[in-house]
ROVO-807650 format. One record per residue: residue number from 1; residue in one letter; x, z, y of N, C-alpha, C, CB in turn. Coordinates in steps of 0.02 Angstrom, whole numbers, plus 32768, in hexadecimal, padded with zeros to 4 digits. Glycine has a CB too. Layout:
 num residu n_c1 n_c3 n_c2 ca_c1 ca_c3 ca_c2 c_c1 c_c3 c_c2 cb_c1 cb_c3 cb_c2
 NUM      a    X    Z    Y     X     Z     Y    X    Z    Y     X     Z     Y
...
***
This chain:
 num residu n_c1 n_c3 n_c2 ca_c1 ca_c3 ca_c2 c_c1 c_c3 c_c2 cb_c1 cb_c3 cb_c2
   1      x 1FB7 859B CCD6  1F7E  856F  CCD3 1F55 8580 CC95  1F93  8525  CCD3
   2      x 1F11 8582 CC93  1EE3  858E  CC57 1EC0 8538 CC55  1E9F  85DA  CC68
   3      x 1EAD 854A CC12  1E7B  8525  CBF2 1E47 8534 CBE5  1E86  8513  CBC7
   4      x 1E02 850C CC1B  1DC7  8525  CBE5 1DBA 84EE CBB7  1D7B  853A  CC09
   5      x 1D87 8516 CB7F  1D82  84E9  CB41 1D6C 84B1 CB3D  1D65  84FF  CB17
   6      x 1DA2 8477 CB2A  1D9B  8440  CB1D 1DA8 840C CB6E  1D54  8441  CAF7
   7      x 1DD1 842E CB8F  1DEB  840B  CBD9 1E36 840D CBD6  1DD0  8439  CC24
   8      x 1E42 83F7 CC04  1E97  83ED  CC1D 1E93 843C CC28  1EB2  83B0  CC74
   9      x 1ED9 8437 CC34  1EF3  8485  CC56 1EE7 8489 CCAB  1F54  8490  CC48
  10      x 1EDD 849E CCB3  1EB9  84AC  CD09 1EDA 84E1 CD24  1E62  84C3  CD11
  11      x 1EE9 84E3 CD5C  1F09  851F  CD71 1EBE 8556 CD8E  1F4A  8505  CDB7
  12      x 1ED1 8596 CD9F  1EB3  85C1  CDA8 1E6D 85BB CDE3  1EE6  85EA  CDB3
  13      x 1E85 85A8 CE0C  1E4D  859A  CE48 1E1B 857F CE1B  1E62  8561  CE8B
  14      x 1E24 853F CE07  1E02  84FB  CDEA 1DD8 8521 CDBD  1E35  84BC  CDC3
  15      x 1E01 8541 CD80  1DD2  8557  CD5A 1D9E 858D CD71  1DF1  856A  CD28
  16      x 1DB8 85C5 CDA3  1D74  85F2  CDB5 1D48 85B0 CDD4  1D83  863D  CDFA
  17      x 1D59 857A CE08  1D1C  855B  CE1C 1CE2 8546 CDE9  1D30  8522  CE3E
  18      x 1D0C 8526 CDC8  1CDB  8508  CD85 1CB4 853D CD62  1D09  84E5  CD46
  19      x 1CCA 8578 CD52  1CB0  85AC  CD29 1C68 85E5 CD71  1D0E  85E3  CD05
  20      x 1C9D 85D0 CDAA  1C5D  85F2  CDE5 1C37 85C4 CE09  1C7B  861E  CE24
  21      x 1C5C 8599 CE15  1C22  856F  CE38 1C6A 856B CE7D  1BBA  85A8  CE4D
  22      x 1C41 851B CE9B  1C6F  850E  CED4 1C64 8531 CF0F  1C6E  84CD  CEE6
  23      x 1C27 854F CF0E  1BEE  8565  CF4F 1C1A 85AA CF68  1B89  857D  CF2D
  24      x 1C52 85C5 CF36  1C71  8600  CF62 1CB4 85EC CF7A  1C7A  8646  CF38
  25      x 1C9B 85EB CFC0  1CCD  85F7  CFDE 1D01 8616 CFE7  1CC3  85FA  CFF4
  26      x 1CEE 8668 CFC8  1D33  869F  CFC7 1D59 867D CF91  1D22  86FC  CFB0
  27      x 1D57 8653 CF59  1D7C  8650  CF43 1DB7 8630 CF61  1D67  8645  CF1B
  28      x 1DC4 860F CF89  1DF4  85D5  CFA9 1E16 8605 CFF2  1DBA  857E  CFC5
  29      x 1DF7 8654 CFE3  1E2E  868F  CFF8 1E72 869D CFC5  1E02  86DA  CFFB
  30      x 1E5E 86A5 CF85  1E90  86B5  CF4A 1EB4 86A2 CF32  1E88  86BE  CF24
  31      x 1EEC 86A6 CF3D  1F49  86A4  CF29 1F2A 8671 CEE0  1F85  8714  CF0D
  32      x 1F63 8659 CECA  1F4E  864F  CE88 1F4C 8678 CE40  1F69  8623  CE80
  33      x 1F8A 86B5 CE4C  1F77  86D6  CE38 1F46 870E CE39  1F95  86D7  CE34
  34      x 1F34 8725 CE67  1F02  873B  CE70 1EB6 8719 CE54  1F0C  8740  CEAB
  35      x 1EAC 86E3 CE67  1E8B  86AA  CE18 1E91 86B0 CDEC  1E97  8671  CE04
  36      x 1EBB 86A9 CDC3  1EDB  86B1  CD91 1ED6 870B CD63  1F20  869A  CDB0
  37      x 1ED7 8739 CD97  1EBD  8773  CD72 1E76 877B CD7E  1EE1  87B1  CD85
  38      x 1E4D 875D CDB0  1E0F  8768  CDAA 1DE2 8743 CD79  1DFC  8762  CDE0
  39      x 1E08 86F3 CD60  1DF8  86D7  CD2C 1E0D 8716 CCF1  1E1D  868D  CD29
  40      x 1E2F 872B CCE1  1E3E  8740  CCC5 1E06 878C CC9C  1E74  873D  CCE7
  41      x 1DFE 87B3 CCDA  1DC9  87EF  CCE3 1D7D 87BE CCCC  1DCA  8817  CD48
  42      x 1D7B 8795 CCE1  1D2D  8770  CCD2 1D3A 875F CC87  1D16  871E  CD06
  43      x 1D68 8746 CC7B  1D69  873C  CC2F 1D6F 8778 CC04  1DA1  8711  CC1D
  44      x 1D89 87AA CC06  1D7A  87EF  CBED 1D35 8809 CBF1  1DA1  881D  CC0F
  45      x 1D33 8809 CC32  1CE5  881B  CC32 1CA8 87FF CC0B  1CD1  8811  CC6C
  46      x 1CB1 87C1 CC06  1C94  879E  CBDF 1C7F 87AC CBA3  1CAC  8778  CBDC
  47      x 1CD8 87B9 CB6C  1CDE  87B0  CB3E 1CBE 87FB CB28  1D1E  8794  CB33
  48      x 1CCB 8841 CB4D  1C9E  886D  CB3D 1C60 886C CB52  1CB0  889E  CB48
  49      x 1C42 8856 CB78  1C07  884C  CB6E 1BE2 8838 CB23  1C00  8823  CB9B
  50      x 1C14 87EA CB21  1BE9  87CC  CAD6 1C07 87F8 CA96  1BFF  8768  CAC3
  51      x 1C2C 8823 CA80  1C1F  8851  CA5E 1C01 887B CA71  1C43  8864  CA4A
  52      x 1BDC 8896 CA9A  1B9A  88D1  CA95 1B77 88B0 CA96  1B87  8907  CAC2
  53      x 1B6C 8862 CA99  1B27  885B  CA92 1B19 8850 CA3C  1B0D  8819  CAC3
  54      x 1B52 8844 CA2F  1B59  8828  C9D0 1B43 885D C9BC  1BAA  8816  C9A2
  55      x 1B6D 88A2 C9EA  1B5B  88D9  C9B7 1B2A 88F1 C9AF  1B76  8906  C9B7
  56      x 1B05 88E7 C9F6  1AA8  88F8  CA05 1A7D 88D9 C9EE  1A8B  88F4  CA44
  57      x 1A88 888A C9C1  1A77  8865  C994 1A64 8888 C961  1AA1  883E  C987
  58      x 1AA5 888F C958  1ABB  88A6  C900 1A86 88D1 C901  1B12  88D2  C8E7
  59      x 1A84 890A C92D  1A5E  8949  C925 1A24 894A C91A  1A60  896C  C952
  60      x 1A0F 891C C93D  19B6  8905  C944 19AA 88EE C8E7  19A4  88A3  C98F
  61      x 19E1 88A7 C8E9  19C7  88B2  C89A 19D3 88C1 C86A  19BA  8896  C881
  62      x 19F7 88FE C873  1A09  891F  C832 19E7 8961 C837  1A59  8927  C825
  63      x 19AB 896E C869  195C  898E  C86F 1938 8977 C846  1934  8984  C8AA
  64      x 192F 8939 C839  18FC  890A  C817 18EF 8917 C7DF  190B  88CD  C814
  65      x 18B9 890A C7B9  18C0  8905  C76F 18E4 88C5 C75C  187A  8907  C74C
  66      x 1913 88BF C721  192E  8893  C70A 1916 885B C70D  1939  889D  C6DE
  67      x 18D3 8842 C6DC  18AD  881D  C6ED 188B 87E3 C73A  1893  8843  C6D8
  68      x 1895 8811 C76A  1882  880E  C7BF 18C2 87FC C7D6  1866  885A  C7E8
  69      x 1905 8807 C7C2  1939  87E8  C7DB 194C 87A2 C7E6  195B  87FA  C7C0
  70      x 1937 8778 C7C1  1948  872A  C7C6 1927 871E C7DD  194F  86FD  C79B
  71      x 18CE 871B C7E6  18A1  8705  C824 18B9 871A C854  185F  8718  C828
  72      x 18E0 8750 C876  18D1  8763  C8B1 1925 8747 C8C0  18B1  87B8  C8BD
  73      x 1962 8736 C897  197E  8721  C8AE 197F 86C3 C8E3  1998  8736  C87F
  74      x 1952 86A4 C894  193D  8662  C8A8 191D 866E C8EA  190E  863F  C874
  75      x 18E8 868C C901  18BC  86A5  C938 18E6 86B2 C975  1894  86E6  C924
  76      x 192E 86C9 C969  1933  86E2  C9AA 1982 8696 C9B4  1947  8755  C9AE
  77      x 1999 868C C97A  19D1  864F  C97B 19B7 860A C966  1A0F  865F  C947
  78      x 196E 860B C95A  197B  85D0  C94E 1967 8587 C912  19AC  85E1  C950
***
Protein backbone atom coordinates (compact mmCIF):
# COMPACT_ATOMS: atom_id res chain seq x y z
CA UNK A 1 0.00 0.00 0.00
CA UNK A 2 1.39 3.70 -0.74
CA UNK A 3 0.76 6.95 0.61
CA UNK A 4 0.13 10.03 -1.17
CA UNK A 5 1.15 13.16 0.63
CA UNK A 6 -0.66 13.93 3.52
CA UNK A 7 -3.55 10.89 3.09
CA UNK A 8 -4.10 7.50 4.61
CA UNK A 9 -2.29 4.68 2.97
CA UNK A 10 -4.39 3.55 -0.05
CA UNK A 11 -3.79 0.62 -1.82
CA UNK A 12 -2.62 0.69 -5.47
CA UNK A 13 -5.77 0.85 -7.71
CA UNK A 14 -7.11 3.80 -5.41
CA UNK A 15 -4.09 5.67 -5.63
CA UNK A 16 -3.56 5.52 -9.64
CA UNK A 17 -7.47 6.58 -9.65
CA UNK A 18 -6.92 9.62 -7.65
CA UNK A 19 -3.57 10.54 -9.32
CA UNK A 20 -5.48 9.56 -13.10
CA UNK A 21 -8.70 10.27 -12.87
CA UNK A 22 -11.81 7.82 -12.39
CA UNK A 23 -12.80 8.22 -16.19
CA UNK A 24 -10.26 5.15 -17.07
CA UNK A 25 -11.62 2.40 -17.29
CA UNK A 26 -8.48 0.18 -18.20
CA UNK A 27 -7.50 0.75 -15.00
CA UNK A 28 -10.05 -1.71 -13.14
CA UNK A 29 -8.21 -4.37 -15.83
CA UNK A 30 -4.90 -4.31 -13.47
CA UNK A 31 -3.86 -6.89 -10.93
CA UNK A 32 -2.89 -4.88 -8.08
CA UNK A 33 0.29 -5.35 -8.59
CA UNK A 34 0.43 -4.50 -11.76
CA UNK A 35 -0.98 -0.94 -10.17
CA UNK A 36 1.28 -0.86 -8.00
CA UNK A 37 4.30 -0.95 -10.58
CA UNK A 38 2.60 1.36 -12.86
CA UNK A 39 2.13 3.76 -9.85
CA UNK A 40 5.32 3.20 -9.43
CA UNK A 41 6.86 3.97 -13.32
CA UNK A 42 4.57 7.30 -13.10
CA UNK A 43 6.28 8.27 -10.05
CA UNK A 44 9.77 7.86 -11.57
CA UNK A 45 8.80 9.36 -14.46
CA UNK A 46 7.77 12.14 -12.79
CA UNK A 47 10.50 12.54 -10.55
CA UNK A 48 12.91 12.73 -13.74
CA UNK A 49 11.10 14.81 -15.42
CA UNK A 50 11.17 17.51 -12.43
CA UNK A 51 14.91 17.27 -12.38
CA UNK A 52 15.38 18.27 -16.05
CA UNK A 53 13.23 20.73 -15.68
CA UNK A 54 15.32 22.20 -12.44
CA UNK A 55 18.17 21.60 -14.50
CA UNK A 56 16.76 23.56 -17.65
CA UNK A 57 15.95 26.23 -15.02
CA UNK A 58 19.15 26.39 -13.60
CA UNK A 59 20.54 26.74 -17.16
CA UNK A 60 18.40 29.49 -18.35
CA UNK A 61 19.57 31.39 -15.29
CA UNK A 62 22.81 30.90 -14.96
CA UNK A 63 22.77 32.57 -18.90
CA UNK A 64 21.64 35.67 -17.24
CA UNK A 65 23.54 38.46 -16.05
CA UNK A 66 23.78 38.26 -12.30
CA UNK A 67 21.90 41.23 -11.79
CA UNK A 68 18.70 39.78 -14.25
CA UNK A 69 18.61 36.68 -12.09
CA UNK A 70 16.27 37.54 -9.18
CA UNK A 71 13.74 39.45 -11.45
CA UNK A 72 13.39 36.74 -13.67
CA UNK A 73 13.29 34.26 -10.92
CA UNK A 74 10.38 36.26 -9.01
CA UNK A 75 8.80 36.54 -12.79
CA UNK A 76 8.70 33.11 -13.54
CA UNK A 77 7.96 31.71 -9.40
CA UNK A 78 6.36 34.20 -8.16
Amino acid sequence: MRSLKGEPKVDARTALRTRLGDDLDALALLSEQESAELLGLIDDARAVQRKALDASISEVLGRLPRLARGPARRIMFG
